[in-house]
N, C-alpha and C positions, 0 to 999 in steps of 0.2 A: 322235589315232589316225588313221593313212592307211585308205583307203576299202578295200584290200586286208583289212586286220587286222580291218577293223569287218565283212567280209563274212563272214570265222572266223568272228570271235563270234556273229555272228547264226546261223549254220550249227550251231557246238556248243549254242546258247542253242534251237533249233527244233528239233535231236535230243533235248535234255533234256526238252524238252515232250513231246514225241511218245513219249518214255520213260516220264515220268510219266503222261500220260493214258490209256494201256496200265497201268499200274501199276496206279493207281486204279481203273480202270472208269468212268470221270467220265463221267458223262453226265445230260442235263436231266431226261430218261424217265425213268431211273432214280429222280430227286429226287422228282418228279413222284410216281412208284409207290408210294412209299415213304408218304408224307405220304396219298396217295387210301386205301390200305390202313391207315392209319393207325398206322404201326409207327414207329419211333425215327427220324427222320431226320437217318439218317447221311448222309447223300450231301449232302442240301442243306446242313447245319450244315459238311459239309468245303468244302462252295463258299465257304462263308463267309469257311473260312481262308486258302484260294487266295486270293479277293478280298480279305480282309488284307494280306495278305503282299508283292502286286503292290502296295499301296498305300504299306507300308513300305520296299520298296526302289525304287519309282518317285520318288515323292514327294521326297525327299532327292537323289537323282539329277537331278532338274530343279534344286529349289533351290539345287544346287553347280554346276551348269549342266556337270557330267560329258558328255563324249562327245553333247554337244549333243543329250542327253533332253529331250523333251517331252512333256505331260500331251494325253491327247484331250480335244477343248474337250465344252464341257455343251452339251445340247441340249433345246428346249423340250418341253412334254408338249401333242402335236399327236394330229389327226385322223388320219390317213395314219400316224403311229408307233402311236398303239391297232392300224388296223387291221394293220399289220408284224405285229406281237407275238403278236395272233392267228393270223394263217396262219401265224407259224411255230411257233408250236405245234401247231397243228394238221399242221403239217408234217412236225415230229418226231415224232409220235404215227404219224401212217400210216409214214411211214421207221421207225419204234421207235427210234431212236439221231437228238440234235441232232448237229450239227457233233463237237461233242468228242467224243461217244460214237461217231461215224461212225468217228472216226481212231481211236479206242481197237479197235475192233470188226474194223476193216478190217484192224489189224494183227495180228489171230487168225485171219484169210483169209476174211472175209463177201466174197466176189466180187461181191455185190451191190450195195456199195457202190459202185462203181466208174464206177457207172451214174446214182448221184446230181447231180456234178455238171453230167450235162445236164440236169439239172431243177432247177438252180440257173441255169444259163443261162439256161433260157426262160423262169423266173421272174421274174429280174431285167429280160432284154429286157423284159415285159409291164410289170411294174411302171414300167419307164424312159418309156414309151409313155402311163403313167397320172398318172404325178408333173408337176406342173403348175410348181413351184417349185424351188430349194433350200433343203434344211434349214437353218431360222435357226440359226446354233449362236453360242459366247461364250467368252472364256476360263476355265476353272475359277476357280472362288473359291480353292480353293488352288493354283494356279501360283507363287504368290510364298508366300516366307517372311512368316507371320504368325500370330497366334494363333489363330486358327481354325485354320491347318495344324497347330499345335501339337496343338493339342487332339484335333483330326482322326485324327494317327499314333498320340495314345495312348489314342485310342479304338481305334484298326485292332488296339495291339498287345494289347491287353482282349481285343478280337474272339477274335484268334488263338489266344491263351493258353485263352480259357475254349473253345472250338469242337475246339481238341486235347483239351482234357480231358475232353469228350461223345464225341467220336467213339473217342477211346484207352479207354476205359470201356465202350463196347457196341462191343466187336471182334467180328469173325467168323474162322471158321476158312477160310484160306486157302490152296490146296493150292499149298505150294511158295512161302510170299511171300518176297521181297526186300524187296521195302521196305514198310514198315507202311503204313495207308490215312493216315495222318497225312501220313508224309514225306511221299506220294505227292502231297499236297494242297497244301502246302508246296512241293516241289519243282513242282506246275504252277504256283504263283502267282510265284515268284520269275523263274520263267523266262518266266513269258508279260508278267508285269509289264516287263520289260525288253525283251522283244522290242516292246511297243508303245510304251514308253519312246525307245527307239532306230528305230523305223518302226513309222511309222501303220499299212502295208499288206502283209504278210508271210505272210498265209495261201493256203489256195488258191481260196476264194471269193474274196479280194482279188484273184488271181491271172486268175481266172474273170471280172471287172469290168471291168478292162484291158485284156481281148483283145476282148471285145465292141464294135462300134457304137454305144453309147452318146449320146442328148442331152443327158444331164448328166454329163459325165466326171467320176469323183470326182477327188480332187486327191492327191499325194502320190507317189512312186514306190515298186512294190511291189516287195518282195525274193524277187526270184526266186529268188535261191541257199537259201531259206531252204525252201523247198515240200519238197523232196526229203530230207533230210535231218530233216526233219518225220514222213514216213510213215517212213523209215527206223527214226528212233527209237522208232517204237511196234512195228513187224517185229521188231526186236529183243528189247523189250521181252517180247514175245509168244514167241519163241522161247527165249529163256532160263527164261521159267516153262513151256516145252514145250506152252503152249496154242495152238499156230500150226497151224493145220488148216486147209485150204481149202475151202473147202463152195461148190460148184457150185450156181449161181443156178437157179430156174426163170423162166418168165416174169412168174409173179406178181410175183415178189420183184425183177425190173427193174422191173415197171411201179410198187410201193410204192415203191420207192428215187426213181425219175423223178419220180410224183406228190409224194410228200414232199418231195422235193428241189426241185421246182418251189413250190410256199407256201412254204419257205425261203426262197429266192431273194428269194420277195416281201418276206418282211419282210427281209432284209437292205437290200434296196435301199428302204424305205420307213423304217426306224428309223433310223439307218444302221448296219449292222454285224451277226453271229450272235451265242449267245450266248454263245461264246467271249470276242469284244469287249467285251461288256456285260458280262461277271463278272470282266474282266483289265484293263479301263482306264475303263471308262465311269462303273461303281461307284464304283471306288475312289478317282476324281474327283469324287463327290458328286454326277454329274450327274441332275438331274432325271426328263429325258425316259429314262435310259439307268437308272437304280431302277424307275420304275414300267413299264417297257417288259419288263426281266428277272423283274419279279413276275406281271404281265402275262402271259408267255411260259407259268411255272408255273401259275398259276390256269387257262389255259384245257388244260393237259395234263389237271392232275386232273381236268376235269369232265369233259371229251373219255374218258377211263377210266371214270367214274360212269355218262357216257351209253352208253358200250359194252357194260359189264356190265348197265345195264337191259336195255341191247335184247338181250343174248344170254338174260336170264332169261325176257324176255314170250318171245322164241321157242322155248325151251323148255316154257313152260307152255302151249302151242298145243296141241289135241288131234292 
């Protein structure tokens, strides 16, 4: 396929994203909330099947060596990835919405967002300034056709089969849906699956990496054509379920976004990647560092919610 046609694809393949994740409502918080409160988790169990999904039609893609796909290599479980994980949890906690929820949210006109990634920017600057090395990383265990990959896919396709039928089971009423919170979850894993399949670097935090001064430049070339038609497709998304409302920022709400977006930045550039990455290719790769960095991410939202709700109760019980 010429570089022209693979730059369509990547274009219609980053609308569909940005379609689906407006769909869904995907976002980490959300998972997060859900599990702290201790109610049905739908949202994480639909992560699941996204991270299925990208593993089923990645995985096969590489091994037919289609459109010259490749798997993201594994990386190990370091000091500097714990501490990633954490800020950007805590990142997306003060932001309220990770990366995905950002683009989901943004697309129903949170003008707040807007303002995030310069606190991905000075995140990442800082982080660059503090990272001593590069990440060791390795090829995935399943890049090559073998039994383990066998076993792998039909494990992913387990995943997805039984994670549809939890989440299709505790439905919510949806005002106006298109597409059910399944498809939704489905259609982000297929399509993010393949964007990272087809390039490493196609977001706008990858986009944000690049333009920076950087002393450890990361590697890859990022697709630009791919960013715009990203936010497009959650605009639309948003517009056709008629939830596209622009809600005017105050200054709080830039400086949350800035702050948030700033501990983002850091762990992107300390784990490598948001947790976009880590639930669309790092997962579904088996990778080490990129499992326990995305349970990581969760664990410290929910406590980060625990510790909020005590401290808003001791100050209400204050005379």
């Amino acid at each position: 396929m010429g570089s022209l046609a693979l730059e369509i694809l990547q274009c219609a393949l980053a609308f569909w994203f940005g379609y689906a994740a407006n769909q869904g409502g995907t976002c980490l918080v959300v998972a997060a909330d859900e599990l702290h409160r201790r109610r049905p988790p739908r949202m994480f169990v639909g992560f699941l099947a996204a991270s299925a999904a990208a593993g089923l039609i990645a995985i096969p893609m590489v091994w037919t060596e289609t459109l010259g796909a490749t798997l993201a290599p594994s990386t190990s479980i370091n000091l500097l990835l714990l501490i990633g994980a954490i800020a950007f949890g805590f990142g997306a906690l003060i932001n309220d919405a990770c990366l995905l929820g950002s683009l989901a949210r943004l697309g129903n006109g949170e003008i707040r967002l807007l303002a995030m990634p310069l606190g991905l920017a000075i995140g990442i600057l800082a982080a660059d300034h503090c990272r001593f090395d590069h990440v060791a990383t390795w090829p995935s265990l399943i890049s090559r056709p073998s039994v383990t990959g066998l076993v792998t896919l039909l494990s992913f396709l387990v995943v997805l089969v039984l994670a549809l039928v939890f989440v299709s089971s505790r439905g919510v009423l949806r005002t106006k849906p298109e597409w059910s919170f399944g498809a939704s979850m489905i259609g982000l894993g297929i399509s993010g699956g393949l964007l990272y399949a087809l390039s490493s670097a196609w977001t706008f935090g990858d986009l944000i990496q690049r333009a920076l001064p950087l002393r450890m430049s990361p590697v890859g070339e990022v697709a630009l054509t791919a960013v715009i038609p990203l936010i497009a497709g959650a605009l639309t998304a948003s517009y056709r379920q008629e939830n596209l409302r622009l809600q005017l920022p105050t200054a709080n709400d830039i400086l949350r976004s800035v702050g948030g977006g700033t501990l983002m930045g850091i762990g992107i550039a300390f784990i490598p990647g948001g947790n976009d990455a880590l639930l669309l290719a790092s997962v579904p790769t088996l990778s080490p560092g990129g499992i326990v960095a995305y349970l990581l991410m969760t664990v410290t939202i929910v406590f980060g919610f625990a510790a909020r709700r005590r401290l808003f109760r001791r100050h209400l019980s204050r005379p």
